[in-house]
N, C-alpha and C positions, 0 to 999 in steps of 0.2 A: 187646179183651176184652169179652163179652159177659155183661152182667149176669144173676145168677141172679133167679128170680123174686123172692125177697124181699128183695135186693140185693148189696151186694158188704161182705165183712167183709175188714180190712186184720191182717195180724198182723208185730208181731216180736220182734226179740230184744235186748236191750241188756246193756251192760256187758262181767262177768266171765263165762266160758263156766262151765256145770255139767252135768253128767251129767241128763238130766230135761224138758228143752228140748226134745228131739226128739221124743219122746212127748207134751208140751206144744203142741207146733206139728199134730202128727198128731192127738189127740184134737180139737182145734179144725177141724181141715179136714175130718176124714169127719162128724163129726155136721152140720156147717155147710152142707155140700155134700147132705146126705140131709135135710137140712130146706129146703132151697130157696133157699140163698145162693150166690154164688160165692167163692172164697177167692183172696187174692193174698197173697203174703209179701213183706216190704218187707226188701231185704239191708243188713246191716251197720246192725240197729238205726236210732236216729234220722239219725244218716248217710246212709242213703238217700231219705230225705225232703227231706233236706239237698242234696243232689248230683242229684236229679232236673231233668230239661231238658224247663219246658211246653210243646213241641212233637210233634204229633203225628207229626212226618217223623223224630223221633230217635231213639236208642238206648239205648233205657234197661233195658236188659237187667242191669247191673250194679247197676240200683236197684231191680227189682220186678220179680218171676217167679208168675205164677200158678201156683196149686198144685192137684193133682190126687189123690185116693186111692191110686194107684202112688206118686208121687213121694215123698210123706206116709209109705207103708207100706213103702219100701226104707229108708228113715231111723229107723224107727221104735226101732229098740233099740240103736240107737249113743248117744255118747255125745257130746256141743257140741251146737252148733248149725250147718246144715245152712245156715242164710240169713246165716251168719255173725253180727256182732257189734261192735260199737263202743261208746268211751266219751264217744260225740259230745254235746253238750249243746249245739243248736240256738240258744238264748239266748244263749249267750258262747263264739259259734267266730273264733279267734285269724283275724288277717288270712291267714295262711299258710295255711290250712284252707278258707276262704271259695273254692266251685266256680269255675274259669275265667269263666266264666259269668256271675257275679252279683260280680264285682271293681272293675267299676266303679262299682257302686252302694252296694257297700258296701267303704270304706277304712278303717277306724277299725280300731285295735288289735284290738279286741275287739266283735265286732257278732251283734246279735241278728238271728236269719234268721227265729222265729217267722212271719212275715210270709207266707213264702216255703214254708213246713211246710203252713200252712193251705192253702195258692192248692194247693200241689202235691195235699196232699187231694182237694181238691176238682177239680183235672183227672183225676187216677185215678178218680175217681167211687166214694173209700172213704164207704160208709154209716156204718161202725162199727170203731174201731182198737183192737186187742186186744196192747197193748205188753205182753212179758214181763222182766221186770226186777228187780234193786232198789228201794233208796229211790234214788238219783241218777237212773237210767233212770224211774221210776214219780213222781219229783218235778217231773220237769219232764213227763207227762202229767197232773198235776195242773194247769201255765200250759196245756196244753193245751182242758182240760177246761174253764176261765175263758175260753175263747174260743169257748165253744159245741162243741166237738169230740166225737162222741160216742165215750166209751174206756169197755172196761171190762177191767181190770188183772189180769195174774195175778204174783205176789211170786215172786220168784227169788232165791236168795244162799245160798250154804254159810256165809255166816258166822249165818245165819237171825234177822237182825234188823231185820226191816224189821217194825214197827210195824201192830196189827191183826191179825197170823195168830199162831199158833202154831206154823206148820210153812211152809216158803221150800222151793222146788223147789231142789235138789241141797244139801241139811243133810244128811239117811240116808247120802245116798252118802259124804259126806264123812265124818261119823262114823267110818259101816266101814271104809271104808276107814284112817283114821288108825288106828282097833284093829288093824286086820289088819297093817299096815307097820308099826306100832311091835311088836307082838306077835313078830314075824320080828325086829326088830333086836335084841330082847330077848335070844337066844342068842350074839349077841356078845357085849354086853354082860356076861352071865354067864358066858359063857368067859374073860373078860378081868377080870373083878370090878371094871366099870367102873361110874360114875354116868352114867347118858345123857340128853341133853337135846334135847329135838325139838321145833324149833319149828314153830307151823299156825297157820293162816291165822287173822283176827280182827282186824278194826283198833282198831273200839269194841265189841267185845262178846265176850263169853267163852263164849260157848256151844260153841264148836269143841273146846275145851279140857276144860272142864267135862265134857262128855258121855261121851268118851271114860274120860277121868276116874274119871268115876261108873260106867263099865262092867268097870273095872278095867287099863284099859291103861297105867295111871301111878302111880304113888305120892302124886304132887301135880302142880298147876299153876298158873300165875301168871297172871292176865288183867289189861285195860283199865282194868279196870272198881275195881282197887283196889293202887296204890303199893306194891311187897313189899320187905322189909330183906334184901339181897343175902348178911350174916353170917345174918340167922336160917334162909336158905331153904338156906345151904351146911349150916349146923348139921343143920336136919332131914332133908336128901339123905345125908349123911353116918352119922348114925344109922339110917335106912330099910334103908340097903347093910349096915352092918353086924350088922343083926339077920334078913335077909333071907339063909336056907341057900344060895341061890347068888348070895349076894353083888353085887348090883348093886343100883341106883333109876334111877329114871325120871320126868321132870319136863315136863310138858309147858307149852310159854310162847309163849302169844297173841302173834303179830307186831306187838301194839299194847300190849304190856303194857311198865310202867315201873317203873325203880326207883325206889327213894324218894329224892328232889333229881335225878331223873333225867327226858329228855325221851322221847318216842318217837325212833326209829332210820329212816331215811330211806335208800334208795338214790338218791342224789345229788338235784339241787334241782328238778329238773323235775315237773309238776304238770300232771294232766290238766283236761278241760273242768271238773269238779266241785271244782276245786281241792285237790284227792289227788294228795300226792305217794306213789313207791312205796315200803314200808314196807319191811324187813329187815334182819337182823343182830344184834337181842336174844338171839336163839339162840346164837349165835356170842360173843356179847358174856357171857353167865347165863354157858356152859360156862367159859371162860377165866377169872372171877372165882371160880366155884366150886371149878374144881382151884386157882386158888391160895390161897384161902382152905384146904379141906378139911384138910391136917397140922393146921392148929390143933386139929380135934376129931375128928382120928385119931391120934391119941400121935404126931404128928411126922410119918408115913407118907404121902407122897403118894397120891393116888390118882387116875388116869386116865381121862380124859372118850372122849364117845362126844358127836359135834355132829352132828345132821342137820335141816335145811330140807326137810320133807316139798313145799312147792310144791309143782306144779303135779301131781304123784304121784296127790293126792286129790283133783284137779278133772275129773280128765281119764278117760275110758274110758265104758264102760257103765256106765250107772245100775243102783243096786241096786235091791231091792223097793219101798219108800217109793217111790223114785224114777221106778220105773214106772208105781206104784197114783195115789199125789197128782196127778202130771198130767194121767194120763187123768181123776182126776175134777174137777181145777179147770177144765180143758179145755172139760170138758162142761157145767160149770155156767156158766162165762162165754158160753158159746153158750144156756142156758136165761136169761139177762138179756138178753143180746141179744133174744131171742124176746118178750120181755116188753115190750121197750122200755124197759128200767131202766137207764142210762147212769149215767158218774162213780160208778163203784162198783169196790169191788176185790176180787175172791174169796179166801176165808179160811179156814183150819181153826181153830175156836178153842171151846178145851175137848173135844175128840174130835170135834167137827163141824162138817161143810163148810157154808161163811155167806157172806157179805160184806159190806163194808163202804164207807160212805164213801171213794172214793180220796185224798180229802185227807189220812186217818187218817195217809197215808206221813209227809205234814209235821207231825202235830200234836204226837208227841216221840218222844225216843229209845228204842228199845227196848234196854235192858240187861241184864245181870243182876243180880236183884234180892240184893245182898252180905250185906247183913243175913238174908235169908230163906232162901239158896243158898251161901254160900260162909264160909269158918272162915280169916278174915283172920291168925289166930294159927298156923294147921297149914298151908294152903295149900290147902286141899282141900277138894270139895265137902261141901254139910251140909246135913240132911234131919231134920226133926222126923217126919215121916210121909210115904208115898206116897197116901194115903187120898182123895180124891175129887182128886189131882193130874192136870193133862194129863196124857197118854200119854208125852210127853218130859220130863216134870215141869219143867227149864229152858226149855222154848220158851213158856211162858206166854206170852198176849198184851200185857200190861203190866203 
């Protein structure tokens, strides 16, 4: 691979897949390639950094594909990612994980390949690594960044809380999408005079919930971010349904939200590189307490739930508008720091406009939702004194 004149930019993708990515990786390649770089794409996130073999006679087709304006422009309005994706975290990959390759030099449980990220770097002949991610994927280009690495970061996550933007590549998508499928299950549910309970994505943070929420696709929702009483929330579903002409509610519950004396809900005990195990089943867990509860404060009457796990439903497909517009332009502004020579930085929307920031911002704290400012711990349901000089999402605040 031959270098462009102003040199080689490395790009990829990590983590959870989202609608926005593609458009992310394409905005990055045509401007990059029109300004006098070469672009390569690194597959399967930090993983293929991970699994590359410093040999010039090898085959390293499974870990780095140069990229061209065609290849960029057929992918451009689908929806993952193209270079695919992993939840590799380079620092602490399990002995089992650790490439054929590099096994005899590293045997420990648990070994940092760091080492091995950097060298590989540097035989690619990447100038500048433009990781798309999370906080887990964007926390560990932070160790990167500590090592001299030049990165400059674009935030990725439907759950949209990664710390410094306002707005995370594939949130919109997910939003709509959760209005639009819950709006559709909504006609059962009233055919049926059921209470319906759907749960979406959010491990720590309630913006998935909320949003929709506030756009009307729910009645109420329960997040992360504050412990709900299992009787108060059947009490207010139950009154919602029955002053509600066709007869249903609809409650929307963060995968990360808890009852009160209650912990989060885990699909069985396995934990990936970031220490995440996988979350599910509060949904399934709300609905079954609620129909049994509900006779109490329906004169005796049961009344019939409605469970659905929206998964993977709102991550998956084409990206919506947001999700077209925001990449092309964090895209283009990480290739304008590039050009600048402004490294360790991570591009951001924050307060209606495109900025950026420190990439350590990912680790400085959590971004939540602000409960006291945003949410009515007594109703369940989002709360607004004003929209009046609010962000655009009013919940995606930067901190």
């Amino acid at each position: 691979m031959a270098k462009g004149k102003k040199g080689r930019i490395g790009i990829l993708t990590g983590g959870g897949d989202v609608p926005g990515l593609n458009p992310a990786i394409r905005a990055v390649t045509v401007r990059a390639i029109r300004e006098g770089f070469e672009v390569v794409g690194i597959r399967r996130g930090w993983a293929g950094l991970v699994d590359l073999v410093r040999d010039a006679e090898a085959d390293n087709s499974a870990c780095v594909v140069p990229l061209d304006k065609d290849i960029v422009n057929h992918y451009a309005r689908s929806g993952g990612t193209f270079l695919h994706s992993s939840r590799t975290r380079p620092s602490a990959v399990p002995a089992r994980d650790v490439p054929a390759h590099l096994k005899s030099k590293y045997a420990a449980e648990t070994n940092d390949l760091t080492d091995e990220v950097v060298a590989n770097l540097d035989f690619l002949g990447i100038d500048y690594l433009i990781p798309v991610g999370g906080d887990d994927t964007l926390s560990y280009g932070v160790e990167l960044g500590q090592r001299g690495v030049r990165l400059v970061a674009i935030p990725k996550t439907m759950d949209n809380d990664v710390p410094g933007t306002d707005y995370c590549i594939g949130f919109g998508t997910c939003v709509t999408r959760t209005i639009n499928v819950v709006n559709q299950l909504k006609t059962s549910a009233a055919s049926h005079e059921r209470i319906m309970i759907v749960e979406v994505f959010g491990r720590y943070a309630g913006f998935t919930a909320l949003l929709p929420t506030i756009a009307g696709a729910a009645h109420r929702c329960v997040i992360p971010e504050w412990k709900f009483d299992i009787d108060r929330l059947s009490e207010i579903l139950v009154e919602d349904r029955n002053q509600n002409p066709d007869k249903f509610s609809v409650c929307l519950v963060s995968e990360g939200a808890m009852m009160e004396g209650g912990e989060m809900l885990f699909k069985g005990a396995e934990k990936d590189q970031y220490g995440h195990a996988k979350l599910g089943g509060i949904g399934d867990q709300v609905s079954a307490l609620v129909k049994e509860r509900a006779p109490a404060y329906n004169n005796g009457r049961k009344i019939d739930m409605i469970s659905m796990d929206l998964g993977y439903t709102v991550r998956s497909g084409d990206p919506d508008a947001l999700d077209s517009i925001v990449p092309m332009a964090f895209g283009n502004l990480a290739v304008d720091l590039v050009l600048r020579g402004d490294h360790g930085r991570m591009v951001a929307l924050r307060n209606g406009r495109y900025d950026s920031v420190p990439i350590d911002t990912v680790v400085a704290y959590k971004k939540v939702v602000d409960v006291e400012k945003f949410y009515d711990t007594e109703r369940y349901r989002p709360t607004y004194a004003s929209f009046e000089l609010q962000p655009m999402l009013v919940l995606g605040a930067a901190s």
